[in-house]
C-alpha positions in Angstrom: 125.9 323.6 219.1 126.4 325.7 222.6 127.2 323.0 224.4 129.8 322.0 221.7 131.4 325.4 221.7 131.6 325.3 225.9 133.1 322.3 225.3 136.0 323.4 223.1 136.7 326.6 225.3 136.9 324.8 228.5 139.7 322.1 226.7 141.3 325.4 225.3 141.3 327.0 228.8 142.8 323.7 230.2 145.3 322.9 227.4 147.0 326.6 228.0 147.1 325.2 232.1 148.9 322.4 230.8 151.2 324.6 228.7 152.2 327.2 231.1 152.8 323.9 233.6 154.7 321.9 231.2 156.9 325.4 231.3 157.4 325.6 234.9 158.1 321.5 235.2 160.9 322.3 232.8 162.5 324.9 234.7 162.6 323.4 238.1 164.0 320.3 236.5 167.0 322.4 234.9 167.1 324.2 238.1 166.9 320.5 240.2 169.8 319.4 238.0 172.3 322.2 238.1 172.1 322.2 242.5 172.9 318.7 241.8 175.7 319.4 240.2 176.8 322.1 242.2 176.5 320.1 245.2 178.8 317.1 243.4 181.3 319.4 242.9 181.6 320.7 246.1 181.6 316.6 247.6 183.9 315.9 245.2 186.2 319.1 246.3 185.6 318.0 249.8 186.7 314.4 248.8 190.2 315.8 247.9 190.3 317.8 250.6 190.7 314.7 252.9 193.1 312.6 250.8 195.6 315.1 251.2 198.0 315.7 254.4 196.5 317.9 256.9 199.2 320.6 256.4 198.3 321.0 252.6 194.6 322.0 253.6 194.2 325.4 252.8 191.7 328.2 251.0 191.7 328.2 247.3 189.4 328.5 243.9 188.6 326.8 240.8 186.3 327.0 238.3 184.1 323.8 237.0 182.0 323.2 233.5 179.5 321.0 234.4 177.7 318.5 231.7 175.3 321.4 230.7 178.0 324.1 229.9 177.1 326.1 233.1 180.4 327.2 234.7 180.5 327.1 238.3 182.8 329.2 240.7 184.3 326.9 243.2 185.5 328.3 246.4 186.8 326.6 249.4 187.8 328.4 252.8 189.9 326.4 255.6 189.9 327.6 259.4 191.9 326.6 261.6 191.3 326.3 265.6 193.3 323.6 267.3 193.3 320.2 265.8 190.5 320.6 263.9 189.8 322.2 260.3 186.3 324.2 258.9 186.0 323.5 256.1 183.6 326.0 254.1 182.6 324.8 250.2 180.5 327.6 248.1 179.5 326.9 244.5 178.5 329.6 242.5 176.6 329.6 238.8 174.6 331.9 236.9 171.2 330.5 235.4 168.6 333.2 235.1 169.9 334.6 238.2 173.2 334.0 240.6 173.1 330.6 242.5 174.9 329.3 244.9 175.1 326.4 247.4 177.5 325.7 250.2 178.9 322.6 252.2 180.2 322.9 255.4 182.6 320.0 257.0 185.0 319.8 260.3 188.3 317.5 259.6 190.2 316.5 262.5 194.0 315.9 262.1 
């Protein structure tokens, strides 16, 4: 009868481990999917940024929803030093806390 009760509180102990994990798994995924996001908005910003002519580069905003209904703050800086073009991508969001991710990339004219 001991052995059968030691038994059930060691599967109790390890079934609240399993819980609390299950927990954290979730919440790095979400977290693993929204600087996904982020950072295919700022590509995809980045993307535009070269189909247009070199003269129409500049700094600017936006805001994005992504597929989970966070909103993220899009803002690109452009600097300028000879022929070439810094360009400077930050994504912001707000999940449990202020994120944000940047992309940096050099265009040539």
């Amino acid at each position: 009868m001991i052995e059968v009760l030691i038994a059930l509180v060691i599967l109790s102990v390890s079934l609240l481990a399993l819980a609390s994990l299950t927990a954290v798994t979730t919440k790095n995924n979400a977290f693993g999917s929204h600087v996904t996001e982020a950072a295919t908005f700022a590509q995809d910003k980045l993307e535009e940024l070269r189909a247009i002519r070199w003269d129409q580069i500049v700094s600017s905003n936006d805001q994005k929803t992504g597929s989970t209904g966070i909103a993220y703050s899009r803002n690109w800086n452009v600097a300028q030093n000879g022929s070439l073009k810094t360009i400077t991508i930050s994504v912001n969001w707000n999940d449990q806390g202020n994120r944000s991710m940047s992309l940096v990339s050099v265009l040539s004219e």
